[in-house]
C-alpha positions in Angstrom: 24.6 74.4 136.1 21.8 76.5 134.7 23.9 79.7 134.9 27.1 78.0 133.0 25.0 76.3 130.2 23.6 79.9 129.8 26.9 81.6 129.7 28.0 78.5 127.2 24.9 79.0 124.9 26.0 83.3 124.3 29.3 81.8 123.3 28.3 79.5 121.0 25.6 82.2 119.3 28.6 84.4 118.7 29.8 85.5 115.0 32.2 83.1 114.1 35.1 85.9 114.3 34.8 85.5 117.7 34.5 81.4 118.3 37.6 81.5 116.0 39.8 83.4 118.0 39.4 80.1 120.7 40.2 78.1 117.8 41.7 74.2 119.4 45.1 72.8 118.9 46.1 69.4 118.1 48.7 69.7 120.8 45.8 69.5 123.7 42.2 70.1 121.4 41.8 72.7 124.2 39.7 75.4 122.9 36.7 75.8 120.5 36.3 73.7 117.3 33.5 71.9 115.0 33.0 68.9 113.4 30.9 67.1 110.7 29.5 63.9 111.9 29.0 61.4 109.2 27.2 58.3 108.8 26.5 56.4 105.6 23.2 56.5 105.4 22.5 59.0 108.0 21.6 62.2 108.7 24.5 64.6 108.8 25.4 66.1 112.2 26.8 69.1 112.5 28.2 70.2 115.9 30.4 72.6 117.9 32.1 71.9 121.5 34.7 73.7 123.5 37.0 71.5 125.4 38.8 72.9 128.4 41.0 71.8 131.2 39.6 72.6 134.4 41.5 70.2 136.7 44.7 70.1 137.6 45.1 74.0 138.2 48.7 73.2 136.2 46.8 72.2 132.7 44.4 75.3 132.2 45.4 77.2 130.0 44.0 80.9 130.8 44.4 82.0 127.1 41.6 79.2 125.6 38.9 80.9 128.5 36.9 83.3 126.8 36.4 87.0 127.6 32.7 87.0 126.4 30.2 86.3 127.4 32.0 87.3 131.0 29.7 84.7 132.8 31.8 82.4 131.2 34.6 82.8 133.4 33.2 83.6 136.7 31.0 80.6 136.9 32.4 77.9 139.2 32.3 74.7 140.5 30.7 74.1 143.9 33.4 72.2 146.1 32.8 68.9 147.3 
């Protein structure tokens, strides 16, 4: 978990350029995208999030993985 939250966190710090080249769709929101969270009254929260499909096999989409950082890719999930 360590290693794919660090592999997660040298996406996220990457120039924008990059990020947007994962940009989401509305067909499946796969990929990376940001939103503005607002509250009356509050404090504006800003966040970015990368959705993927992991599970089944048949809905990842190979294209929304990103190259960089390579950890990204090669980190998996212990079987149960």
């Amino acid at each position: 978990m360590d290693r794919a939250r660090e592999a997660w966190r040298e996406f996220f710090h990457q120039p924008m350029e990059v990020k947007q080249r994962y940009a989401n769709s509305p067909m499946t929101y796969e990929g990376y995208g940001s939103r503005l969270g607002v509250q009356k009254g509050a404090v504006l929260d800003w966040s970015d999030y990368y959705f993927l499909h992991y599970l089944p096999p048949a809905l990842k989409d190979h294209d929304k993985w990103p190259s960089l950082p390579s950890d990204i890719r090669s980190v998996k999930v212990p079987s149960q």
